[in-house]
TORTORMI-884663 format. One record per residue: x, y, z of N, C-alpha, C in turn. Coordinates in pm, 1 decimal. Example, Ala and Ser with C-alpha at 12.3 -4.5 7.8 and 13.67 -1.06 7.14 Angstrom:
       n.u       n.v       n.w      ca.u      ca.v      ca.w       c.u       c.v       c.w
    1319.0    -569.0     780.0    1230.0    -450.0     780.0    1320.0    -330.0     780.0
    1285.0    -225.0     708.0    1367.0    -106.0     714.0    1290.0       3.0     787.0
This chain:
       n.u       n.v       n.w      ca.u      ca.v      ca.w       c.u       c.v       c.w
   16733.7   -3224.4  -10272.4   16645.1   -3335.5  -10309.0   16544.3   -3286.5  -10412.6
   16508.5   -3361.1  -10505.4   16441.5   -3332.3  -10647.3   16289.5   -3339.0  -10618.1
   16214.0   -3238.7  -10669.8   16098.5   -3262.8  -10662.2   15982.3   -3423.3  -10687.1
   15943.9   -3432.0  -10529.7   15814.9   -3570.7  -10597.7   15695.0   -3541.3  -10584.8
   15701.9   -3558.7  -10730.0   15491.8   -3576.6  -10716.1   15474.2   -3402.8  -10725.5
   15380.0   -3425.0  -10617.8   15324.3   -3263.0  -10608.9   15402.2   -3237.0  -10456.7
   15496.6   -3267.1  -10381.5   15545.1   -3305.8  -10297.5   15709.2   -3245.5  -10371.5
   15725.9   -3107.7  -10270.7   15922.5   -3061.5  -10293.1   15975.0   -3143.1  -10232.3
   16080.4   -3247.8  -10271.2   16146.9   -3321.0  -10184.1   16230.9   -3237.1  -10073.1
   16277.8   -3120.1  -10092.6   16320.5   -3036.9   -9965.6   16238.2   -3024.1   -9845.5
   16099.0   -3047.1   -9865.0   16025.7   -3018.6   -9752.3   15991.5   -3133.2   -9681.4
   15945.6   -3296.0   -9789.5   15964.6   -3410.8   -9705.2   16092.6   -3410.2   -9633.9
   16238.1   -3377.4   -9695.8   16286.3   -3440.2   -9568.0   16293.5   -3375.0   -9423.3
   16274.2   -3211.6   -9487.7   16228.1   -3083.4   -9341.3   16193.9   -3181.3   -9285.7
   16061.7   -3267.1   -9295.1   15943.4   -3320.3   -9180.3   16073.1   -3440.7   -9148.2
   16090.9   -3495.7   -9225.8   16164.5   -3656.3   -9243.5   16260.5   -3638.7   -9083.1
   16348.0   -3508.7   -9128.4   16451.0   -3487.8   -8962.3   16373.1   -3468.9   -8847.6
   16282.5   -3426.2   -8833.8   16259.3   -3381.8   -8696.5   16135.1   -3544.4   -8641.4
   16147.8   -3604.7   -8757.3   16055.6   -3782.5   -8734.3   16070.8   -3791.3   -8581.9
   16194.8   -3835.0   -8490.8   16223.3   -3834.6   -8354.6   16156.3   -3807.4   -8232.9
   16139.6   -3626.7   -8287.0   16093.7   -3523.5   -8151.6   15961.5   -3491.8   -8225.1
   15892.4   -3568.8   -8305.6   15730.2   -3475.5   -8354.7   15644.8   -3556.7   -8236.9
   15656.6   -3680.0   -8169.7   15576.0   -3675.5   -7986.9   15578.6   -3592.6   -7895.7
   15730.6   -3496.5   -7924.2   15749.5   -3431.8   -7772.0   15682.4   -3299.6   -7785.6
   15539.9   -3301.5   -7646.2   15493.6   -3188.0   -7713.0   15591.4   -3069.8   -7648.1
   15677.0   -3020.4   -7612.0   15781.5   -2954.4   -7597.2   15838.4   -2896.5   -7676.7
   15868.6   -3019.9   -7814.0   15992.3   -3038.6   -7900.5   15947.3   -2925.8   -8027.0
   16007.6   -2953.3   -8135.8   15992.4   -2830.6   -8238.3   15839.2   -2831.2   -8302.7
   15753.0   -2963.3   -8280.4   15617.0   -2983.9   -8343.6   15532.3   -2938.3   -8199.3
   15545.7   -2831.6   -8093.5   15479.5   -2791.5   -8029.0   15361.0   -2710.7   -8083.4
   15376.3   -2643.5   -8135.5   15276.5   -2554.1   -8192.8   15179.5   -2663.6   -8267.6
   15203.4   -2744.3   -8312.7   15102.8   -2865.4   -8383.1   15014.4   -2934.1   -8292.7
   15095.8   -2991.7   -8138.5   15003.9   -2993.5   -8061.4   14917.7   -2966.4   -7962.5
   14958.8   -2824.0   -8004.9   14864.6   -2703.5   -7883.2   14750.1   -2711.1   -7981.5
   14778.5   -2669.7   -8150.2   14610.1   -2636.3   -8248.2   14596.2   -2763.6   -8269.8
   14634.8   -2918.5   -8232.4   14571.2   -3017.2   -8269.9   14398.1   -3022.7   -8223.3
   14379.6   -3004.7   -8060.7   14240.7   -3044.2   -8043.7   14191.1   -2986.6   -8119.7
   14209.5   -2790.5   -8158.8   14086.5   -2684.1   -8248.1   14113.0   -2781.3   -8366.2
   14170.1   -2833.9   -8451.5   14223.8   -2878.0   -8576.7   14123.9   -2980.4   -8566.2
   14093.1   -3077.7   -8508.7   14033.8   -3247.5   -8536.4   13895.1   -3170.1   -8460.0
   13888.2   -3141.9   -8348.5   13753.1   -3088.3   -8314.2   13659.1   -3024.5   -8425.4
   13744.2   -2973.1   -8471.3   13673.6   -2894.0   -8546.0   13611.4   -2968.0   -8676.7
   13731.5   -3050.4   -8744.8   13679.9   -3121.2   -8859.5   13574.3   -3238.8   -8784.7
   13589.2   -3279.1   -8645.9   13505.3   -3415.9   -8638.1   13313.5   -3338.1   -8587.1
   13345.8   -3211.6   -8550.4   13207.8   -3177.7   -8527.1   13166.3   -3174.1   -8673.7
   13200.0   -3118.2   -8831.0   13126.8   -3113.2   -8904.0   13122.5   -3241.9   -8940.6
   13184.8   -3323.8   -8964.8   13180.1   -3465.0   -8995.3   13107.0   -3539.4   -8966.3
   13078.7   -3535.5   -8830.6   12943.6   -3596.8   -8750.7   12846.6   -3533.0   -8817.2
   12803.4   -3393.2   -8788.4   12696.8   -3349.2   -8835.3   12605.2   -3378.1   -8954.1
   12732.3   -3407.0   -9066.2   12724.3   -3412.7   -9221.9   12657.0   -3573.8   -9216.3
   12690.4   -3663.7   -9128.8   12666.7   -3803.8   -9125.5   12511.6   -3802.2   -8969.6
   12488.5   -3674.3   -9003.4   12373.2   -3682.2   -8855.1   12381.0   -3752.3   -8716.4
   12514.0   -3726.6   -8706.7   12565.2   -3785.9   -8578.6   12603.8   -3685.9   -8461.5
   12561.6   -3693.2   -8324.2   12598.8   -3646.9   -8247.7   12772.3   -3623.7   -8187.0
   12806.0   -3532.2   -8249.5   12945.2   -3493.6   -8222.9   13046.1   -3536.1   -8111.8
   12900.3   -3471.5   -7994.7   13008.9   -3518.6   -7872.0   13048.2   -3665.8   -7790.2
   12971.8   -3734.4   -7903.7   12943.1   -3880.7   -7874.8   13121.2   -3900.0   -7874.1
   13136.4   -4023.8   -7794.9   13293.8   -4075.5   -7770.5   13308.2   -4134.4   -7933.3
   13207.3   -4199.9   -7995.6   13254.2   -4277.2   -8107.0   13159.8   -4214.0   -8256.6
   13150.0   -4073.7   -8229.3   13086.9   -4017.5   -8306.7   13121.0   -4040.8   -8443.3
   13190.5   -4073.2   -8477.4   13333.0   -4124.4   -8590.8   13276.0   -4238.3   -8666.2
   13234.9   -4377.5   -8554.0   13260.7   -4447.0   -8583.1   13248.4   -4534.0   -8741.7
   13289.4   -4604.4   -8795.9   13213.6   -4630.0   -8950.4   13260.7   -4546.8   -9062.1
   13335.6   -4440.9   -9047.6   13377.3   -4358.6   -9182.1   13508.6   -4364.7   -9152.9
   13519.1   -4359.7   -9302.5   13685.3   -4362.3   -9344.2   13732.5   -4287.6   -9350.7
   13858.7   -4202.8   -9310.4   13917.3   -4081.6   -9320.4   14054.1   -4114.4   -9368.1
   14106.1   -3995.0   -9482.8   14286.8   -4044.1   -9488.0   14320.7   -3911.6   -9470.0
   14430.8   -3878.1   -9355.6   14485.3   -3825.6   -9333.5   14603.6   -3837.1   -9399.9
   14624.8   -3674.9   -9524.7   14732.5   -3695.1   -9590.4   14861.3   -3600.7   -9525.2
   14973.4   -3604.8   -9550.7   15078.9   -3550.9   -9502.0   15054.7   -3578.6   -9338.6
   15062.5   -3715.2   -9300.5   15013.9   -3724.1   -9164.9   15128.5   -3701.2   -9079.9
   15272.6   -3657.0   -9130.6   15377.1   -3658.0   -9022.7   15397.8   -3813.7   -8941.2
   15386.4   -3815.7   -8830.7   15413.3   -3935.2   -8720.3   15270.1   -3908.3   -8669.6
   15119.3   -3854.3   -8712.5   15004.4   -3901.4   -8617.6   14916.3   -3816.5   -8564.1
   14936.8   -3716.9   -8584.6   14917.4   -3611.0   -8447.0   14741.6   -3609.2   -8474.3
   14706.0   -3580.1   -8594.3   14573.0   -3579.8   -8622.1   14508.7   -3702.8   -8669.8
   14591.3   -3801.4   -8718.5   14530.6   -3924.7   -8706.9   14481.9   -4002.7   -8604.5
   14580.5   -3976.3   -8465.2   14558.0   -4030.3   -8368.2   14402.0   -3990.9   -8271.0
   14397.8   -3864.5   -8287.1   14334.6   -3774.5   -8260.1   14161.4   -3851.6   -8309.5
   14142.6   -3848.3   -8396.4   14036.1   -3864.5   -8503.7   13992.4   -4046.2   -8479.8
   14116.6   -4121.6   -8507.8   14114.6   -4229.4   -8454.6   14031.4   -4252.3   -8304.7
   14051.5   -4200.5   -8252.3   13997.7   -4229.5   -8101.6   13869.9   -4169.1   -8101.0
   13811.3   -4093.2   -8209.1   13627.0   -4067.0   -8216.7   13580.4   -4168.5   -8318.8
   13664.2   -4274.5   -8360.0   13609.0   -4393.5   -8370.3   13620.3   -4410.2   -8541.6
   13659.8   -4339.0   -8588.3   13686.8   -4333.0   -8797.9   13798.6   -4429.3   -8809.1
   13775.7   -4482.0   -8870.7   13867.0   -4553.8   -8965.9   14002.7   -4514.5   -9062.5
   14076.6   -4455.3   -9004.1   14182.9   -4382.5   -9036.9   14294.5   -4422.0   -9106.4
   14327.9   -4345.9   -9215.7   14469.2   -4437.8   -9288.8   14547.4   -4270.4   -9329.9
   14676.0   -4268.3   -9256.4   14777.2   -4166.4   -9269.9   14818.7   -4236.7   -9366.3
   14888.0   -4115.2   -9487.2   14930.6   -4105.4   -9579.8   15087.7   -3998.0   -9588.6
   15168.4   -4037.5   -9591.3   15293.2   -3945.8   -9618.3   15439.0   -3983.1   -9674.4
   15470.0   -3850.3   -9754.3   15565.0   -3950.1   -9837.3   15752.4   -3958.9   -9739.3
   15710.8   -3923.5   -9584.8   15851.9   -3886.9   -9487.2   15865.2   -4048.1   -9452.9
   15919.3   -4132.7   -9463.6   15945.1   -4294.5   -9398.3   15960.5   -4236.6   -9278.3
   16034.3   -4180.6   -9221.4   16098.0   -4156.7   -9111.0   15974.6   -4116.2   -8990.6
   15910.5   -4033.7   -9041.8   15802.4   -3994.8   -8957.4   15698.9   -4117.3   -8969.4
   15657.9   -4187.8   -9073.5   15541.6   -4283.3   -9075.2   15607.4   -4406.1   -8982.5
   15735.1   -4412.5   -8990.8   15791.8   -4496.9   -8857.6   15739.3   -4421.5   -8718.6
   15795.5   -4339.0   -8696.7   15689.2   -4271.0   -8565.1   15562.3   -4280.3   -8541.5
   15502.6   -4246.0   -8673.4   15344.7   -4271.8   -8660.3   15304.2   -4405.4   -8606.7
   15313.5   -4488.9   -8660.4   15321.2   -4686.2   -8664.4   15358.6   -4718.6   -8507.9
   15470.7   -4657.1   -8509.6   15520.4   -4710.4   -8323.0   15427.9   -4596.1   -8228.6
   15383.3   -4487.9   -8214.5   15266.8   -4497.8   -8126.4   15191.7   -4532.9   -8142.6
   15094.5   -4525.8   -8283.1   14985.3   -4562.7   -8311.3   15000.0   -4700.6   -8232.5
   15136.7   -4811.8   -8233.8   15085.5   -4967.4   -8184.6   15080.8   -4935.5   -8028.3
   15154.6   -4843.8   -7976.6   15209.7   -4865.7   -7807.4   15066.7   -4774.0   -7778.1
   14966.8   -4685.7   -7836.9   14828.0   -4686.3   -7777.5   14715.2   -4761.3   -7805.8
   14734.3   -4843.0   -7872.3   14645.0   -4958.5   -7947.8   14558.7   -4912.8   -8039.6
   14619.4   -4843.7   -8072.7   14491.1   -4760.0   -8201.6   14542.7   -4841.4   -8320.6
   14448.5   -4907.9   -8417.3   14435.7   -4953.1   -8523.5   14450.5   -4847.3   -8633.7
   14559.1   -4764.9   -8634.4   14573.3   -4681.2   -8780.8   14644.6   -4732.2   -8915.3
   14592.8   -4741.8   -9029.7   14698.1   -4802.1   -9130.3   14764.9   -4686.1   -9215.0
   14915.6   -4672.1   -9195.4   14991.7   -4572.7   -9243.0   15060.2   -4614.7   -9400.4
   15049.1   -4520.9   -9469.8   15112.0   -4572.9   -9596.8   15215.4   -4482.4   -9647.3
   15310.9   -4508.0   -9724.1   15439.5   -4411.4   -9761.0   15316.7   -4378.0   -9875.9
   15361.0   -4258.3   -9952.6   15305.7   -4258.9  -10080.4   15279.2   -4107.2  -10100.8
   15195.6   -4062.3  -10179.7   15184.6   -3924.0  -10225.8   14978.7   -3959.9  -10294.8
   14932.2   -3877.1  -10239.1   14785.4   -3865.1  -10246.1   14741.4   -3903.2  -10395.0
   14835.1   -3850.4  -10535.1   14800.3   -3909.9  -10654.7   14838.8   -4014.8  -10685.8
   14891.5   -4079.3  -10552.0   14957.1   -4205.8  -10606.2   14812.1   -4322.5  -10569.8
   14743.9   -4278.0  -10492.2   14615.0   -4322.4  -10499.9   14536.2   -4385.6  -10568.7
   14483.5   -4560.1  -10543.9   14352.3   -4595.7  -10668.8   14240.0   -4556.6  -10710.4
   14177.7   -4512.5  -10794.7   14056.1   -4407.3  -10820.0   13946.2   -4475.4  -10733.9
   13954.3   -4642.2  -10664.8   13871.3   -4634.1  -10588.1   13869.1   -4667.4  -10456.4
   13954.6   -4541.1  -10430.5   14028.4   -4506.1  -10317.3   13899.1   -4498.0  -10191.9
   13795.2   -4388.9  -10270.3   13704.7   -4326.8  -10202.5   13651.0   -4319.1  -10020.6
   13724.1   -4238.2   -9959.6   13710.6   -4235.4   -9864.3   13608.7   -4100.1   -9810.5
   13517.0   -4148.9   -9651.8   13399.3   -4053.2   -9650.2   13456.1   -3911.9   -9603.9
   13634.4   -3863.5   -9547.4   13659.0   -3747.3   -9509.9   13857.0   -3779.4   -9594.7
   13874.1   -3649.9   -9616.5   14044.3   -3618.9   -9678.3   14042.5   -3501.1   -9608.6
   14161.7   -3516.6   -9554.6   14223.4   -3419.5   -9442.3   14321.6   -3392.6   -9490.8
   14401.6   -3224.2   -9515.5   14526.1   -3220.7   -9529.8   14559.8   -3114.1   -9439.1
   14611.6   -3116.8   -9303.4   14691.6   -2978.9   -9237.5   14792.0   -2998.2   -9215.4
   14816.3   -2875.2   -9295.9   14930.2   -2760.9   -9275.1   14990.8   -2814.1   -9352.2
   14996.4   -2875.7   -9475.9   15044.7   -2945.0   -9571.8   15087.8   -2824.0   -9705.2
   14931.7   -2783.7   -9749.3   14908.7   -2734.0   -9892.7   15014.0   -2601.0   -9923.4
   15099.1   -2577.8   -9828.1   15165.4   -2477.9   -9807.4   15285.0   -2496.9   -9829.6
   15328.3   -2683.5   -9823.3   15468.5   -2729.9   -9898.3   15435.3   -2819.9   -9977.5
   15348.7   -2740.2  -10091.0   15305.0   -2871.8  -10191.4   15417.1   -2769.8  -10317.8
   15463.2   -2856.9  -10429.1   15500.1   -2833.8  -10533.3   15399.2   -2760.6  -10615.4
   15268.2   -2890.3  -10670.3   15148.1   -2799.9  -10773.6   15082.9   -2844.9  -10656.5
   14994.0   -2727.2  -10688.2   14903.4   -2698.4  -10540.7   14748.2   -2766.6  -10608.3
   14730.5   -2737.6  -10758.7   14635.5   -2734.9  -10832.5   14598.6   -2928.2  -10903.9
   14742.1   -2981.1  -10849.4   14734.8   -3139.8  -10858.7   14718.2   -3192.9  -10750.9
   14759.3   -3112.1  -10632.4   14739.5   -3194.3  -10455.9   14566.4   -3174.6  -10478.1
   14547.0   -3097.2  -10552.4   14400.3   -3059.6  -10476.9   14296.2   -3151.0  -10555.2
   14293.2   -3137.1  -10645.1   14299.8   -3256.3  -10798.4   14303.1   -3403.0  -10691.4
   14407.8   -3410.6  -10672.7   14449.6   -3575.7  -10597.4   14308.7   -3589.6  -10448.8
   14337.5   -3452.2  -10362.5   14236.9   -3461.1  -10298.4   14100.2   -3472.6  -10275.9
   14068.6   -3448.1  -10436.7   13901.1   -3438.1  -10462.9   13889.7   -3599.7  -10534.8
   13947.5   -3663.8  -10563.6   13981.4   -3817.5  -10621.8   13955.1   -3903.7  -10503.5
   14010.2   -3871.5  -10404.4   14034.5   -3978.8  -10306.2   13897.3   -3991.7  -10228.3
   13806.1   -3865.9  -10233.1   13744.1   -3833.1  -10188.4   13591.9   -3921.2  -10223.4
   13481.8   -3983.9  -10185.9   13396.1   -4019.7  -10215.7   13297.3   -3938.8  -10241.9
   13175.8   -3986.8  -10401.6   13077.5   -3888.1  -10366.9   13030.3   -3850.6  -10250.9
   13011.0   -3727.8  -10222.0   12944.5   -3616.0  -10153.3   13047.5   -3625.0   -9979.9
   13136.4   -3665.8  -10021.7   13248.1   -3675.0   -9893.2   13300.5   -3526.7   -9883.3
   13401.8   -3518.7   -9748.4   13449.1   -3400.0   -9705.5   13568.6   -3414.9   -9724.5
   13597.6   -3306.3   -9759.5   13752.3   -3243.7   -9764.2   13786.0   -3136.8   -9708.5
   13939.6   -3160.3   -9574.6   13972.0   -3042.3   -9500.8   14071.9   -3014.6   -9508.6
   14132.7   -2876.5   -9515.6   14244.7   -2795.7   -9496.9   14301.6   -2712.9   -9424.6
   14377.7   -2695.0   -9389.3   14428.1   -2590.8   -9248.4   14581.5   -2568.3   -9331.8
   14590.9   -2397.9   -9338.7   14722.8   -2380.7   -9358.7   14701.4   -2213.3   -9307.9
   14810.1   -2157.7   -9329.6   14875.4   -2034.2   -9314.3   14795.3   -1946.8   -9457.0
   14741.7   -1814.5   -9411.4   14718.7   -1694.2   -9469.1   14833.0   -1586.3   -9548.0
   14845.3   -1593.0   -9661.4   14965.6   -1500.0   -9681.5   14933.7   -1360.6   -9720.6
   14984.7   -1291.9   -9561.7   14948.3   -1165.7   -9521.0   15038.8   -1103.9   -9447.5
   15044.8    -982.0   -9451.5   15166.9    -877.2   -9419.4   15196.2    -987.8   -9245.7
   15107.0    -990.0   -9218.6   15090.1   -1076.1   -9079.7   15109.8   -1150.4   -9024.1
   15090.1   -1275.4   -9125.5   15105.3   -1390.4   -9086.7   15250.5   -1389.9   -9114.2
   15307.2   -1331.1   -9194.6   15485.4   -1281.4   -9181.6   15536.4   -1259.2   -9070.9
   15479.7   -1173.4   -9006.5   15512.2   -1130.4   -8892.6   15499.1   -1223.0   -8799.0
   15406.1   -1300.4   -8802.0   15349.7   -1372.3   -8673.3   15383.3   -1512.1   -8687.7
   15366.4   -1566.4   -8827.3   15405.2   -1725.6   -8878.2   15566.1   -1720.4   -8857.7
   15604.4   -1660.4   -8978.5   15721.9   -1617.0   -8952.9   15866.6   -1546.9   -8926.6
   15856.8   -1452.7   -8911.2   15956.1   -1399.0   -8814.2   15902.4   -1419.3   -8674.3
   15792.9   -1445.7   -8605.6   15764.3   -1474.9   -8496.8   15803.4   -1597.6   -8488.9
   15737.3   -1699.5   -8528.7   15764.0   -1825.2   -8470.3   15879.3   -1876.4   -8493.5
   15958.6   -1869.4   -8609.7   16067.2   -1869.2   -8607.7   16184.6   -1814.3   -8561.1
   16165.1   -1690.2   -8578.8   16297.3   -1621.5   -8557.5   16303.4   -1557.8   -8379.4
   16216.4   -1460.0   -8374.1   16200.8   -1437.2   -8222.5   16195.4   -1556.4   -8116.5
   16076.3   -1619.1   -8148.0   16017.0   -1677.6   -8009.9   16069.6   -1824.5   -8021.0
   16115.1   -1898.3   -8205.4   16139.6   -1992.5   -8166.6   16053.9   -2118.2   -8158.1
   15951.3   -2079.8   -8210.9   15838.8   -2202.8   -8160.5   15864.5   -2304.0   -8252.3
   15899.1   -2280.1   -8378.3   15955.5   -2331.1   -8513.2   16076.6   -2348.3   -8572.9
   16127.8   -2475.3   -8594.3   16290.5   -2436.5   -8631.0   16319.2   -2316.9   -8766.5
   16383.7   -2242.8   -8764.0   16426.1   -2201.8   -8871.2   16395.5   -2214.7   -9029.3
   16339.5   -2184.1   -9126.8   16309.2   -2218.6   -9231.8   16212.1   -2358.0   -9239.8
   16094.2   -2388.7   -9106.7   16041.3   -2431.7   -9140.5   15874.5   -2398.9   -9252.7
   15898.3   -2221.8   -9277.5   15817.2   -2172.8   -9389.0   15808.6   -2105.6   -9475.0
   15833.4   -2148.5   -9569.8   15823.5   -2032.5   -9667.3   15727.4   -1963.5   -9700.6
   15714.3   -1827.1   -9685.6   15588.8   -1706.6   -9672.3   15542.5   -1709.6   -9830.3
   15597.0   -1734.0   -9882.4   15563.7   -1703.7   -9975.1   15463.8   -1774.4  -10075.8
   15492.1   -1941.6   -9987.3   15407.3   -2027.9  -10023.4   15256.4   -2051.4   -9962.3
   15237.2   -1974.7   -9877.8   15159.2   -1916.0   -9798.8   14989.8   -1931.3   -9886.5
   14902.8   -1912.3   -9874.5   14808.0   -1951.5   -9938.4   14675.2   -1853.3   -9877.0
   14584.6   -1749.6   -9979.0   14504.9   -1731.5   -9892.6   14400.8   -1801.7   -9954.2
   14266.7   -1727.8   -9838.6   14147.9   -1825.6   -9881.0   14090.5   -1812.2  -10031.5
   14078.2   -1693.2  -10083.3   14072.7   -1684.3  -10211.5   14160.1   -1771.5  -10280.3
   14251.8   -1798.9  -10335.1   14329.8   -1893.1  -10405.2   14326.3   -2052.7  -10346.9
   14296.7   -2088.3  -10252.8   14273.1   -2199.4  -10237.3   14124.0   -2217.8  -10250.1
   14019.5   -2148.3  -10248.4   13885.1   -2168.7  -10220.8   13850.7   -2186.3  -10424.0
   13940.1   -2066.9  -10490.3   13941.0   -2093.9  -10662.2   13989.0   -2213.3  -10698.7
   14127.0   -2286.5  -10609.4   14185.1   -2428.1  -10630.6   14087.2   -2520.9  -10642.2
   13990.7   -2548.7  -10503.2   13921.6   -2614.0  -10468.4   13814.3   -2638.3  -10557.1
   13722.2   -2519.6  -10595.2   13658.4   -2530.5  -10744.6   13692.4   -2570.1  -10852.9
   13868.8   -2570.5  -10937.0   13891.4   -2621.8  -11010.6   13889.8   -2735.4  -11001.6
   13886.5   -2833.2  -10859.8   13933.8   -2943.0  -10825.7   13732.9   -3038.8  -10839.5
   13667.5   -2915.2  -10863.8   13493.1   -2994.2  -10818.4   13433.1   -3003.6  -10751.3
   13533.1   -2939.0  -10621.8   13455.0   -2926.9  -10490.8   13408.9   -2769.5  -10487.1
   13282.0   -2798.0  -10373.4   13260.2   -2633.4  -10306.9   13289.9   -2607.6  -10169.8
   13332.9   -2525.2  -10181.3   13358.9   -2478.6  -10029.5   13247.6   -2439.1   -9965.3
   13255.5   -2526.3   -9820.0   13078.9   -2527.5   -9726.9   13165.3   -2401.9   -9583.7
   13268.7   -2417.2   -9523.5   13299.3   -2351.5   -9446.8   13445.8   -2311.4   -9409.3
   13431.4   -2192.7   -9352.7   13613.2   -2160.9   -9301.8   13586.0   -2100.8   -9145.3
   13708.6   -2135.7   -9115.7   13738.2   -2061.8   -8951.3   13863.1   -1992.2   -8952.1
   13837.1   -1871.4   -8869.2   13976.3   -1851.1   -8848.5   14079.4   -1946.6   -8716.7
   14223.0   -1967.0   -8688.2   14267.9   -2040.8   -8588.6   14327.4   -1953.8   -8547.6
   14306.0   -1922.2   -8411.9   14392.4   -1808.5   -8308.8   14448.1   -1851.3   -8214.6
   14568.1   -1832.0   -8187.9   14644.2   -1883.1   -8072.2   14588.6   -1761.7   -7932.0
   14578.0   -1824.4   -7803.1   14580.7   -1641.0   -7678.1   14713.6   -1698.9   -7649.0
   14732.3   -1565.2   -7628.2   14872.4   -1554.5   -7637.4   14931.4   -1577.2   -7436.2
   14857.0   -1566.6   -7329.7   14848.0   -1526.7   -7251.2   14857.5   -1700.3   -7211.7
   14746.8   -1787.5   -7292.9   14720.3   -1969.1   -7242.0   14839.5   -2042.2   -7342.1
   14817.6   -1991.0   -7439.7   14879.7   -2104.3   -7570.8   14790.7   -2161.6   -7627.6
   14628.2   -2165.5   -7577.3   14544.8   -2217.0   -7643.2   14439.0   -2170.1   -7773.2
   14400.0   -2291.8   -7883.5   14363.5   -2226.1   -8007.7   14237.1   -2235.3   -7962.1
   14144.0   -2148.4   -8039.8   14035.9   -2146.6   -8056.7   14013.9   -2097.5   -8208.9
   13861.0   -2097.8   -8266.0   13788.3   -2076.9   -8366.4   13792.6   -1944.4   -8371.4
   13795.2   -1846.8   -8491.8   13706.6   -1708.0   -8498.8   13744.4   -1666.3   -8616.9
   13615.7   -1569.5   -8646.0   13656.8   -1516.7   -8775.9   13809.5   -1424.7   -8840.9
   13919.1   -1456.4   -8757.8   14010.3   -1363.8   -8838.9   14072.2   -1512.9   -8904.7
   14069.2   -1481.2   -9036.1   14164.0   -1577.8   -9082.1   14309.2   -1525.7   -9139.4
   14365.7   -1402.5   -9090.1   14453.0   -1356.3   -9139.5   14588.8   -1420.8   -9166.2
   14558.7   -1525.8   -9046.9   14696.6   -1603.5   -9009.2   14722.0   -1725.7   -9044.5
   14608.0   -1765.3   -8912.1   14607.5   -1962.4   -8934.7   14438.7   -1963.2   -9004.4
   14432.7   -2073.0   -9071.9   14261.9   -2065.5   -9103.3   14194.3   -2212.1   -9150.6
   14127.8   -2266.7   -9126.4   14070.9   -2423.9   -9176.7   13951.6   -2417.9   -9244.3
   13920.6   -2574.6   -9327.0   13846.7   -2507.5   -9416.8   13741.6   -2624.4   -9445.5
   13632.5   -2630.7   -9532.8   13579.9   -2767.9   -9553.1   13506.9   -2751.2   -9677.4
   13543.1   -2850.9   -9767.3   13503.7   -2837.1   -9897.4   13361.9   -2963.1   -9907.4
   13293.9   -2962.1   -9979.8   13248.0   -3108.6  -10023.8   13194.9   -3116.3  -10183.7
   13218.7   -3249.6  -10213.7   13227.2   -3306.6  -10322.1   13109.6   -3385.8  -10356.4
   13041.1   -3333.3  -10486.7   12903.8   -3373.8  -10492.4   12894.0   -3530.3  -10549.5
């Protein structure tokens, strides 16, 4: 499949097949929803903050617009949705935005999902948060997703990222671990090479107009399955830009 957009068509349809099993947290999108809570927790505590809102509030959210791009079938839209934002997934997989749409209706969450590609966007798009995880890592130009992401974005709005570190390590651990040993990942769902560290995305992000306000590292224990925050970003790592 031919490259779209800033979007390898080899990698939409990667996501496009597994549309089906990305609910089952069992299924091959397990690992997505073990780091979902650290993933949205994390972006909705600064989000609140940035809007002087109490975080742990149930509807701390409420009133801002967020687009979740490369949203798969939901996982972080849904998530975000329920602290009360105004949410619109964006992705160019049909197959998965059909998934997204049919839970989003069978939990009654009001999400509006759109096929499309982030530059396909109206310049007055402007929304108060742009989310992209685990995306920027199967983008074509990395330097136009990011471009597209600082567009969509409203003055002095947030922009977040979560991807993979490319490090002797995260080889080891992204993939030949999750893939090949343990399995957590089908087969060639990464290419290392596309891998991204914080330096090169944090220089992207500047070309794009934004500054980068914060990073975390994302650690799996190996012992729970559960993620938490900390400074190694060798591996997994999230990020938050804003746009003046």
């Amino acid at each position: 499949m031919p490259q779209a957009g800033t979007m390898l068509g080899a990698e939409i349809a990667k996501f496009d097949a597994l549309a089906a099993r990305w609910w089952d947290p069992d299924g091959p999108m397990k690992p997505l929803h073990r780091m979902n809570p650290l993933r949205t927790g994390w972006i909705a505590e600064r989000l609140a903050s940035h809007h002087g809102r109490d975080a742990s509030a149930p509807d701390a959210l409420a009133g801002l617009t967020l687009l979740d791009v490369g949203c798969g079938a939901g996982l972080a839209s849904e998530a975000l949705a329920r602290r009360g934002a105004a949410v619109t997934g964006l992705d160019a997989a049909g197959g998965a935005l059909q998934a997204a749409r049919s839970h989003a209706a069978a939990a009654g969450l009001p999400i509006t999902y759109r096929e499309g590609l982030p530059e396909d966007l109206p310049p007055e798009a402007g929304f108060d948060a742009v989310i992209a995880l685990e995306v920027i890592e199967h983008v074509a130009d990395r330097d136009a997703f990011l471009a597209a992401l600082a567009r969509a974005a409203k003055p002095g709005g947030l922009v977040f990222l979560s991807t993979l570190n490319r490090t002797p390590r995260s080889f080891l651990m992204a993939k030949l671990g999750a893939e090949y040993l343990l399995r957590m990942l089908p087969i060639g769902t990464h290419d290392w090479k596309m891998f991204v560290t914080p330096s090169e995305l944090g220089t992207g992000l500047r070309g794009a107009g934004l500054a980068v306000a914060d990073i975390a590292g994302m650690t799996m224990d190996a012992l729970t399955g559960r993620w938490h925050a900390s400074r190694d970003v060798a591996v997994n790592y999230i990020l938050m830009a804003r746009k003046p």
